[in-house]
N, C-alpha and C positions, 0 to 999 in steps of 0.2 A: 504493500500500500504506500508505505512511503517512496517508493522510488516514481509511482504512478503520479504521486502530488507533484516530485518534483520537475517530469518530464511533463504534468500540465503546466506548471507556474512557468517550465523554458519556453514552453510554445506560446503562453500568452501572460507576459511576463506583468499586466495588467492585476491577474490576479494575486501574484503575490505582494504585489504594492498595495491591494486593499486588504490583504490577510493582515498589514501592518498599521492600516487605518483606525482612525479614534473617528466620534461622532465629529469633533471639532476641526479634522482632516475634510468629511463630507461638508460639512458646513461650505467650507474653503472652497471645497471643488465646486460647489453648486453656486456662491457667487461670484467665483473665477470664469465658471461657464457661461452663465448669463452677459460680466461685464461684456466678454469677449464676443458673444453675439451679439450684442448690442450695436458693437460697434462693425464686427463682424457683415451684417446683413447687409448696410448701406455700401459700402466698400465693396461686396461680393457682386450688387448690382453694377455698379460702377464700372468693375472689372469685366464683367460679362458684356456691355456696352465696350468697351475696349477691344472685346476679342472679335467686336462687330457679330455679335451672336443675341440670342434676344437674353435681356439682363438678369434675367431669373436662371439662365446657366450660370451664373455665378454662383449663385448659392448652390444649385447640385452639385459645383464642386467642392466646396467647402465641406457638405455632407458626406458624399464619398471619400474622399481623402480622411476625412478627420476621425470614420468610424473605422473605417481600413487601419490607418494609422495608430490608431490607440491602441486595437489589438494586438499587435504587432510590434511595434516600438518598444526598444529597450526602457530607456531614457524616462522622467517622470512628466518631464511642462513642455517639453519642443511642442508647439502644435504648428499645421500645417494647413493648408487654404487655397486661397487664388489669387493671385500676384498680379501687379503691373507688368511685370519683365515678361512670365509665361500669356498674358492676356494679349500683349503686343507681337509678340512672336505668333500667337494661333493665328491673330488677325493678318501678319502678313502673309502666313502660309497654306492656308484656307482660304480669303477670300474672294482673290481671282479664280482660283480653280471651282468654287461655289457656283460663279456666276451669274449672284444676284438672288440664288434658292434660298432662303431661311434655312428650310430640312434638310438640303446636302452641306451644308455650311455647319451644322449641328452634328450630323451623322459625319464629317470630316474630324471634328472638333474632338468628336469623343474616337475616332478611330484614332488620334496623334498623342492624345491621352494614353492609350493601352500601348501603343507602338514604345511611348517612353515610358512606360511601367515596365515592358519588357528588358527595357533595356537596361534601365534600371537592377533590375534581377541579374546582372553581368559588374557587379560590382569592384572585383581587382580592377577590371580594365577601363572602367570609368573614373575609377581613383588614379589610373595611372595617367588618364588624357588632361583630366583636371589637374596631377600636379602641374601641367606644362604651361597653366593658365597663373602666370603671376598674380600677386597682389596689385602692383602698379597696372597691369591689363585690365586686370578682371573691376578696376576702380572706372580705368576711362571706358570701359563697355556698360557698365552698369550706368555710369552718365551720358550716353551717347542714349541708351535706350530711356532714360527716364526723361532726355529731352524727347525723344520722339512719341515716347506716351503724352507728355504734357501739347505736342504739336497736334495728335489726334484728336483730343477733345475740345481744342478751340474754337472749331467751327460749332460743336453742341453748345459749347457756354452762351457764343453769342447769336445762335439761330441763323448759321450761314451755312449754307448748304453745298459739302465737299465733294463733289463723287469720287473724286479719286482714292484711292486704296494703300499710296503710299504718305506717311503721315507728317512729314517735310511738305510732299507736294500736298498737300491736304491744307497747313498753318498758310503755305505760299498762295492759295484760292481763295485762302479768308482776307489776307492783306490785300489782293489786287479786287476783291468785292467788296468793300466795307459799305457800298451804297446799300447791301444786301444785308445788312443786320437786323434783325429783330429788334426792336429796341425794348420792348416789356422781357422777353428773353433775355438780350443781355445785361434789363438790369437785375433782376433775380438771378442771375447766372455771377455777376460780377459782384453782389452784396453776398452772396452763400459765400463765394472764395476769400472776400475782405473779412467776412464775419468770422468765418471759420478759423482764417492764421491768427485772428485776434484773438479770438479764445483759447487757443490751444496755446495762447505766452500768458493770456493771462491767469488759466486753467495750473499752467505750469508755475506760477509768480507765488502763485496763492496755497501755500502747504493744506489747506483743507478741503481746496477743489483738485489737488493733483490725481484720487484718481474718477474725476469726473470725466468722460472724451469728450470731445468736442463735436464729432462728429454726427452723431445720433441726434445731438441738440440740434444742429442745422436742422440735418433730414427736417427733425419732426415742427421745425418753426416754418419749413419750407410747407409743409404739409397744410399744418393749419390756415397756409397763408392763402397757397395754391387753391383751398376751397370756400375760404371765406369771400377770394376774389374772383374768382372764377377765371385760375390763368388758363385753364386749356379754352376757354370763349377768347380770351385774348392773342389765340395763336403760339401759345407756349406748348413745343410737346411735351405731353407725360410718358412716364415708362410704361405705363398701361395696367391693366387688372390683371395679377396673378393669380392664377383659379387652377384647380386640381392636383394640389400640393405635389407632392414628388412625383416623378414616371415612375414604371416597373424597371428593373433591369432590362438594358436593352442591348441588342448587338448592331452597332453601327450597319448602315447598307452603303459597301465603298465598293471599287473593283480592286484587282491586283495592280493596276497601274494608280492608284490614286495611294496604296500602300509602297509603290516603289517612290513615287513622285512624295510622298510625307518623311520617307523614312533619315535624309540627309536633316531635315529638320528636326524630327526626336531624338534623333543624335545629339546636332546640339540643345536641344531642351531636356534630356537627361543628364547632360555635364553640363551645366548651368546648374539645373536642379540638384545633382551633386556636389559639385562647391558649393553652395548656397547653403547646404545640408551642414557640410563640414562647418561651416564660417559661421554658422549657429551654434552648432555646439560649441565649437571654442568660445562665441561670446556669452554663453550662458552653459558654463560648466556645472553651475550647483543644480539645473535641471536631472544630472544625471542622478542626482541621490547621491553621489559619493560613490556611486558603483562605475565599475570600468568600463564604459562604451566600447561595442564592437561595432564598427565602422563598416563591415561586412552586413551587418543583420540590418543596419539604419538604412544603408541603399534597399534593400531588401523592402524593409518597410515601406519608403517611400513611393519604390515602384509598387509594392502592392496599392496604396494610396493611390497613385496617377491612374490603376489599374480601374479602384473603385469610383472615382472623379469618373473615370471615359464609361461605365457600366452604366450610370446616372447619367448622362446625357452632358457632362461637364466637359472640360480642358484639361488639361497637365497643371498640378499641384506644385505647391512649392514650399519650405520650411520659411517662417516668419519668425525674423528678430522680436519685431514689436511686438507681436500676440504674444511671444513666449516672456518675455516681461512683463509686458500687462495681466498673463494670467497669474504668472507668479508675484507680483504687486499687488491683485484682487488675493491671495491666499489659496491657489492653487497648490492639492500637495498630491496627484498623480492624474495620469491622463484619463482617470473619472472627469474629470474637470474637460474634455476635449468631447466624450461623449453627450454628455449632458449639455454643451453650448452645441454639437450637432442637433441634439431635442428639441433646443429652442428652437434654434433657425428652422427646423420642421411645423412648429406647432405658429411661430408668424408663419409661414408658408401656406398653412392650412384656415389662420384665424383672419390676416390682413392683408390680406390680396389686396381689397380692395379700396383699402388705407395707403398702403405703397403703391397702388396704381396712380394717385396725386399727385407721386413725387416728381418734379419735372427732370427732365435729363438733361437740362444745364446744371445744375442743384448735384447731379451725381458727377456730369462734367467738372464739380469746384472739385469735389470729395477726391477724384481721381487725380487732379492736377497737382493737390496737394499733398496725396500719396506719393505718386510719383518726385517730385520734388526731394524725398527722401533720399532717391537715388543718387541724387547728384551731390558728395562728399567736399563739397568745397574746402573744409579746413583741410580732409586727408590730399589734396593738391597742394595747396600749399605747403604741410610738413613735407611732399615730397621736392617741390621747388626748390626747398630751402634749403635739405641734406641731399637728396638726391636729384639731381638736374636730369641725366638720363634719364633717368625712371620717369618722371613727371612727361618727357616728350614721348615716352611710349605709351604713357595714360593718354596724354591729347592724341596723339596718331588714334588709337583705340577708342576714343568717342568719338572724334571726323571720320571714320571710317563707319563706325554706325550711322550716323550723322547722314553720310554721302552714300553712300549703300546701299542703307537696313540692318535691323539684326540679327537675320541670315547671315547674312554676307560679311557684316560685319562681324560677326564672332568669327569666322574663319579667319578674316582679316588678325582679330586679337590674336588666336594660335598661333598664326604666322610669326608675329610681332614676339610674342611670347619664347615661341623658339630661338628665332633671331638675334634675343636678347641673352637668352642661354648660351648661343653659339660663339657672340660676341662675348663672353665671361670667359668661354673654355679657351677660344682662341688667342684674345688677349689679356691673362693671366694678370693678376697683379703678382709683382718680382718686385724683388730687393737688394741691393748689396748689403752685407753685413757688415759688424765689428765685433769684438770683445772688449769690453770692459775690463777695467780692473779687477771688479770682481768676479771678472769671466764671464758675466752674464752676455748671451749675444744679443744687437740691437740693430736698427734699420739706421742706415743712414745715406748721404749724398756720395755718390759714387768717388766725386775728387775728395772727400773726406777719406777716405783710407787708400787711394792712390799712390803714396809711400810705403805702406805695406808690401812686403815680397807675397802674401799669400792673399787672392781675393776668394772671398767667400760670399754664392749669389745663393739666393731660397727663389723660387715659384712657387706659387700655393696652386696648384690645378695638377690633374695627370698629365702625363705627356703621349700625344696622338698626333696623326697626322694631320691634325689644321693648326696644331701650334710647333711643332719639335723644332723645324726649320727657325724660324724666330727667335728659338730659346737658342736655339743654337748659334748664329747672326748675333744674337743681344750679347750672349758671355765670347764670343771672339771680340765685339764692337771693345764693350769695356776691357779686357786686358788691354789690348791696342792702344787704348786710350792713356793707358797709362805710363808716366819718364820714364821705367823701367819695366819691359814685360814682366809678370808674374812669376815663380817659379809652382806655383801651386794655386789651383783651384778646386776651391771648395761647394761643391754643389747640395745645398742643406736638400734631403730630400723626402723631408717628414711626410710634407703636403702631396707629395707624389706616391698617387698610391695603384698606378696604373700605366702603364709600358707595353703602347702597342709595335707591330712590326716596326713600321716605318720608325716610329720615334729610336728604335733601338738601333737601327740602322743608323740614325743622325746622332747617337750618342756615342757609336761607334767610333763616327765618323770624324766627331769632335772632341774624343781621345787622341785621335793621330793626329789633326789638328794643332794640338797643344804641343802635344809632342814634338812636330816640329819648331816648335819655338822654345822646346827644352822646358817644357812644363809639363806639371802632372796631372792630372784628374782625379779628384779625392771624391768619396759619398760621406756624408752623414746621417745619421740617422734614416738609415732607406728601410722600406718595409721589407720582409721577409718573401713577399710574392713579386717585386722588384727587382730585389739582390739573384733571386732566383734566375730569375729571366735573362739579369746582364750578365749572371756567370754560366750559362749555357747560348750567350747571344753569339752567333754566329760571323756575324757582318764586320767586315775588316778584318780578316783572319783571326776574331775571337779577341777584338782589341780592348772589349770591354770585362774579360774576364778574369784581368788580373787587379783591377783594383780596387785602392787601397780603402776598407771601411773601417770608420768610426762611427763611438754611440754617440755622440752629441758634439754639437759645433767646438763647443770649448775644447772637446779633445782633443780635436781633429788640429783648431786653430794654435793649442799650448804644443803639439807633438812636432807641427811643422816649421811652426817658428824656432824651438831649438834646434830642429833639423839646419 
């Protein structure tokens, strides 16, 4: 019996977090679920209006993902949902191919859902495509795409009517119309967005309103407003009456070519969803309970999530920073709290259809623009302007590329960049000449700083392969040369080198005899044990590297030579 309890608690690790639960634990989860639908609903509409789908897929996603997700998830608070990044991505890669259908648009929508569930389910090798996605990348991608969500809902805010599909040309059909504004539209579109950044600083100012959302309060002022005035007589659209609460499970109607033509897309909407996963849990480590996250079962989870989001008629799911604070802020103490805010958003779905049908969709246009706006990390550009100047021009390349592209295109763009930037690291190494101290300690210094010294001693911190060996090899002839007196010894620190392909062993060879003719030696230190290996069975120049001379540590090396 006991081994039975224990393989239910692995499979649905839910229950063992309510076997540890106090009344005061439920308490917590039941008003962590609530806050979070609260704010939850208007946002799921928003987003579902974003994916160009009708706005009540938003909340099917939300439901699917969150009831998938809870069973499932290690973790106790990550919860999961519908995104701007994921609602901008469906909409660019569904919508052309819909071709104006609602139902193929929807049955698209939840086909790229399950296609990245699946893939999802393939979690080493989505953890391995995401590491190649920097921080500095993955910053100017996330703002590249939160501008072009905020560019789609422009035309909703102000009642201009976009047809275009891409949502740059979308913001650019609203500036060359401005004779075409709604003007009852854009001002309920334009007082939701003032109203709503106002509250949310002054929500945030005031420690007794911090956790009030701001968002809900909109909605529901837009609500009362929208009926007391009668904005749809005024030519304001509304999101419409939501009526027949959830679908049944369903299975998308796509063909084989609408699965090969989606599938470069769930590709990158499962590593996006993937980093986004990771870069949650690191920012909210005390979700896990103190227990050890396996990184394996979370993709897992997720994809089952995106799986249960596309079964309901939803989009591709995504892990939220903010929901996982806010629920653990409301007193959330396990993903009780994720089921129970799924209840809610079910039970408005079934109770105020017809209450949310008032809401105008400039009003969800504010909510969305100021979601999105999150994306865009302004101060993390600057810290990197200010330490890192590359990095920062590969954030900006990485949002002009979304920017000029999509974020199709543009995410491949980021990879590119991403690798790029890797390649750029391996190939040009940071190096250093040495010295010793008095104390022996060795230290970095200006190359004519030890230039009287008979022995120069250089470190690389990278492997040696062939897009750098040649270089490394060029750089340590440049400097002895450089110097009044050739060297009689060089020192090659080779902590950092923990990798010795052909070619490099070849060039290291090569620049033993090198030396040699100039009556100089080539020393190692500190080399790894799979290195020493390599150059004392290396081949190239009749095996020139196989006689020499190792030391444990620079100082050794530098104290043995210098009495030499």
């Amino acid at each position: 019996m006991t081994v039975r309890r224990a393989s239910v608690a692995d499979a649905v690790p839910l229950l063992g977090q309510l076997q540890q639960h106090s009344w005061r634990g439920v308490r917590g989860d039941v008003v962590a679920g609530f806050a979070v639908a609260v704010t939850l609903v208007p946002q799921g509409l928003g987003y579902g209006q974003v994916a160009g789908l009708q706005p009540v897929s938003g909340l099917y996603t939300a439901v699917g993902a969150m009831v998938v997700f809870a069973l499932v998830t290690s973790t106790r608070l990550v919860a999961v949902g519908p995104s701007s990044t994921m609602a901008i991505m469906t909409y660019a890669a569904v919508t052309g191919r819909a071709g104006g259908d609602a139902g193929r648009a929807a049955a698209l929508a939840a086909c790229l859902a399950l296609m990245t569930g699946v893939l999802l389910l393939l979690p080493g090798r989505l953890r391995g495509l995401a590491t190649f996605m920097s921080g500095p990348v993955v910053l100017g991608y996330l703002a590249g795409t939160g501008v072009q969500v905020m560019a789609s809902q422009v035309g909703h805010l102000l009642g201009v009517p976009t047809p275009s599909d891409r949502p740059m040309v979308k913001l650019w059909e609203v500036l060359t119309h401005l004779d075409q504004v709604q003007v009852v539209t854009a001002v309920v579109g334009i007082s939701s967005l003032v109203v709503l950044v106002l509250l949310k600083k002054v929500f945030a100012a005031v420690p007794a309103l911090h956790a009030v959302p701001a968002t809900p309060v909109v909605c529901a002022a837009a609500i009362v407003v929208s009926a007391g005035a009668d904005l749809a007589g005024h030519g304001v659209a509304m999101t419409g009456e939501i009526s027949g609460g959830l679908p049944a499970p369903i299975w998308p109607d796509v063909t084989w070519g609408d699965v090969w033509a989606l599938l470069p897309v769930a590709a990158g909407m499962a590593m996006i969803a993937s980093i986004e996963g990771m870069a949650v849990l690191r920012r909210t480590a005390g979700s896990t309970g103190g227990a050890e996250v396996s990184l394996v079962r979370e993709s897992v989870a997720m994809g089952a999530a995106s799986a249960g989001a596309g079964f309901l008629g939803g989009f591709p799911p995504m892990a939220s920073t903010q929901r996982t604070l806010s629920a653990r802020g409301a007193g959330a103490r396990s993903q009780l709290f994720q089921l129970l805010c799924a209840g809610f958003v079910v039970v408005g779905l079934l109770t105020t259809g017809p209450v949310i049908g008032l809401l105008p969709k400039t009003v969800l246009a504010a909510v969305v623009i100021v979601s999105a706006s999150h994306l865009i990390d302004v101060p993390g550009f600057r810290r990197l302007w200010q330490g890192w100047r590359m990095e920062a021009v590969l954030a900006l390349l990485a949002m002009v590329a979304v920017l000029g592209l999509g974020v199709l295109h543009g995410l491949l763009v980021a990879v590119v960049l991403a690798l790029l930037q890797l390649l750029r690291r391996v190939t040009w190494p940071h190096d250093a000449v040495l010295t010793v101290d008095g104390d022996g300690t060795p230290r970095e210094v200006a190359p004519e700083a030890s230039a009287a010294a008979e022995v120069l001693m250089y470190r690389v911190d990278a492997p040696l392969f062939f897009a750098n060996a040649n270089r490394i090899h060029q750089r340590i002839l440049t400097l002895a040369a450089a110097r009044p007196q050739y060297p009689r010894h060089v020192v090659l620190d080779a902590e950092a080198i923990f990798y010795v392909d052909s070619t490099a062993a070849e060039v290291l060879a090569q620049l033993t005899v090198d030396l040699r003719a100039h009556r100089c030696e080539l020393v190692l230190a500190r080399p790894h044990e799979q290195v020493l290996t390599t150059l004392r069975a290396n081949p190239y120049r009749d095996g020139a590297t196989r006689e020499l001379r190792v030391f444990s540590t620079v100082r050794e090396a530098y104290a043995a030579l210098q009495t030499h």
